[in-house]
N, C-alpha and C positions, 0 to 999 in steps of 0.2 A: 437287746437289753444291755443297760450300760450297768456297768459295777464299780464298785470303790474297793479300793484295797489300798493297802500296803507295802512299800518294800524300804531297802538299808542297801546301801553299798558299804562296804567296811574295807579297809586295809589290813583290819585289826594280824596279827597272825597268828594268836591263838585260834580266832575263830578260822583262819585259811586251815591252819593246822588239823582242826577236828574237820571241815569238809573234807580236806584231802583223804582221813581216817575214813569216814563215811563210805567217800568211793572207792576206796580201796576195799573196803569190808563187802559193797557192792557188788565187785568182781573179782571178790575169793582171794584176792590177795592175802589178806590180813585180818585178825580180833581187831576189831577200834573200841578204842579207848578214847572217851570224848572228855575235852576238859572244860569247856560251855554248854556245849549243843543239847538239846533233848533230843533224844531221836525213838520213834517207834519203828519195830516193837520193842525196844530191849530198854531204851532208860528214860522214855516219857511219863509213863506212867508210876513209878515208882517215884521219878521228880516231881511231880507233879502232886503227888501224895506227901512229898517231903515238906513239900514250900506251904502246903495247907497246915498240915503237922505244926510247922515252925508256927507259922499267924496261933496257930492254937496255945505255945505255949506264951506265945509274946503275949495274948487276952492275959492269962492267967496271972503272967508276973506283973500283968497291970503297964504292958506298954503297949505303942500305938500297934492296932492289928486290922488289919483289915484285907479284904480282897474284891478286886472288879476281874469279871473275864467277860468277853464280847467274845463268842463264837455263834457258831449255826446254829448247832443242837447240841444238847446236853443228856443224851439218855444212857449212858453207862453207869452201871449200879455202883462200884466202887467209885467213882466220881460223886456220885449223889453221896456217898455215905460218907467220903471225905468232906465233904462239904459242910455235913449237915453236923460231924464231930465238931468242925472250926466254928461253927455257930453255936453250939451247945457252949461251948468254950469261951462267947465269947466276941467270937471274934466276927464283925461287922463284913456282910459277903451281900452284894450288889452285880448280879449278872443281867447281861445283856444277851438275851440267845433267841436271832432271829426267829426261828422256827420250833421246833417239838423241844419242851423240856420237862422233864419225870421228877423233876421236883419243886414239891408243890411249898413257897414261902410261908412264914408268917405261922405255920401250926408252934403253938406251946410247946416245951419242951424239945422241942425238935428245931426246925427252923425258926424259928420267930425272929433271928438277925438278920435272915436272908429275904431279899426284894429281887424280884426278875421282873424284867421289862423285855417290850418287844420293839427293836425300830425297821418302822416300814417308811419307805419312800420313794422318791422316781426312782432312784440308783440302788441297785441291788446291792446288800450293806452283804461285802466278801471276806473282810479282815478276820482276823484271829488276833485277841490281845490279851495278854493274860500280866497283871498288878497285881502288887502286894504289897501292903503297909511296910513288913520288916523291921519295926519295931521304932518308926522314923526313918528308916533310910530304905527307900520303895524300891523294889527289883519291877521292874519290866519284861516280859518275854512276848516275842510273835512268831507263829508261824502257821502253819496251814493244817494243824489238827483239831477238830470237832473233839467233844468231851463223848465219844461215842465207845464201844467197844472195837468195832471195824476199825478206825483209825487208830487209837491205842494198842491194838495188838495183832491186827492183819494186814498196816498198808505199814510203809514205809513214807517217816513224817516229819520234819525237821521242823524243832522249834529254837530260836537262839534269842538271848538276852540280847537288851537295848543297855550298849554297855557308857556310851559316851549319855555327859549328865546333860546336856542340849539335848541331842536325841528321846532322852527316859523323858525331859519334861515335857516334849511336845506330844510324845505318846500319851502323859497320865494328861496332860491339856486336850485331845483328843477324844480319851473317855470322857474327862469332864463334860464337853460340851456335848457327846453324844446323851449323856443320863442326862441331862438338863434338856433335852429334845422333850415338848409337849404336842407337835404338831401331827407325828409320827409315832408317837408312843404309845403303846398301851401296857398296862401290869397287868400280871397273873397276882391274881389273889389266893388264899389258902382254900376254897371253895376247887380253885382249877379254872373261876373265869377270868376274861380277860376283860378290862374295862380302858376303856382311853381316855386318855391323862388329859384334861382340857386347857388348852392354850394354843400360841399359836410361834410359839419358838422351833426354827429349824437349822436341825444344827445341820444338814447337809445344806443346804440353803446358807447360812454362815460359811462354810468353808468353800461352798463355790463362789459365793463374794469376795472372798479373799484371795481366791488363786485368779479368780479374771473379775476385778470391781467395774462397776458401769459407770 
């Protein structure tokens, strides 16, 4: 099976800084103290909880708010509950989660800001992307945690910002065209089914055009 992913090489050395903290915390060296990184167990989820928060209060004072996350799976309860505060609030949430998600869009009161989609296709869709409006000035983050409970606070997880603004916009250029995918899409409804999006745009099809054109 082939897969799509993800990566960054960075010089950055705030970010060398917090990986070096990481492995050192790793092998008992040292507390880390991260100055980018998300890391589980100890500051992803709390982050994570932050930057939801934030979009919530940016909705309220009436600036740009919104959020897209492309993960696996989505079944951890304080994740769903984050989530579904920023929509109350609000604030416009568009997830992409290939497989099992425990929150169901679209109900009143509750979600009715938030839309999940599922994209299926040749290549096993591997990435972690996690955007945020930020009030007009959109944060990026990727890394290799599922919105699960297991990954937030039983593995060890590293999630880091897309800190250079080339980089962020090819990431939220990424999402874009992955949600504009109708080939391979299907939504969850507030029902819990799933219906497929009919067209015939694909966006993994678009980006393997683009790295090898015929």
């Amino acid at each position: 099976r082939l897969y799509t992913d993800l990566s960054l090489l960075s010089a950055n050395p705030d970010l060398g800084a917090d990986v070096a903290e990481l492995f050192n915390h790793l092998t008992g060296y040292a507390e880390a103290e991260y100055t980018h990184l998300l890391v589980a167990p100890d500051t992803a989820r709390t982050g994570f909880e932050a930057l939801l928060d934030r979009e919530a209060a940016h909705a309220r004072d009436g600036l740009d708010a919104w959020v897209r996350v492309k993960v696996n799976q989505l079944t951890d309860p304080g994740m769903v509950e984050a989530l579904c505060r920023a929509a109350q609030a609000g604030v416009r949430v568009e997830l992409i989660i290939r497989g099992v998600c425990c929150l169901r869009p679209g109900v009143p009161g509750l979600s009715q800001n938030v839309r999940v989609r599922s994209l299926l296709g040749r290549y096993l869709e591997h990435a972690r992307v996690y955007a945020f409006g930020n009030g007009g000035s959109p944060e990026v983050y990727f890394g290799s945690a599922d919105w699960m409970s297991r990954n937030l606070d039983r593995r060890v997880e590293v999630i880091a910002p897309v800190l250079d603004d080339r980089h962020r916009e090819a990431f939220l250029s990424i999402l874009d065209t992955e949600w504009a995918d109708t080939r391979g899409s299907w939504e969850l409804n507030a029902d819990g089914e799933y219906m497929k999006i009919p067209g015939d745009f694909s966006a993994q099809g678009t980006f393997a055009a683009a790295r090898h054109p015929l």
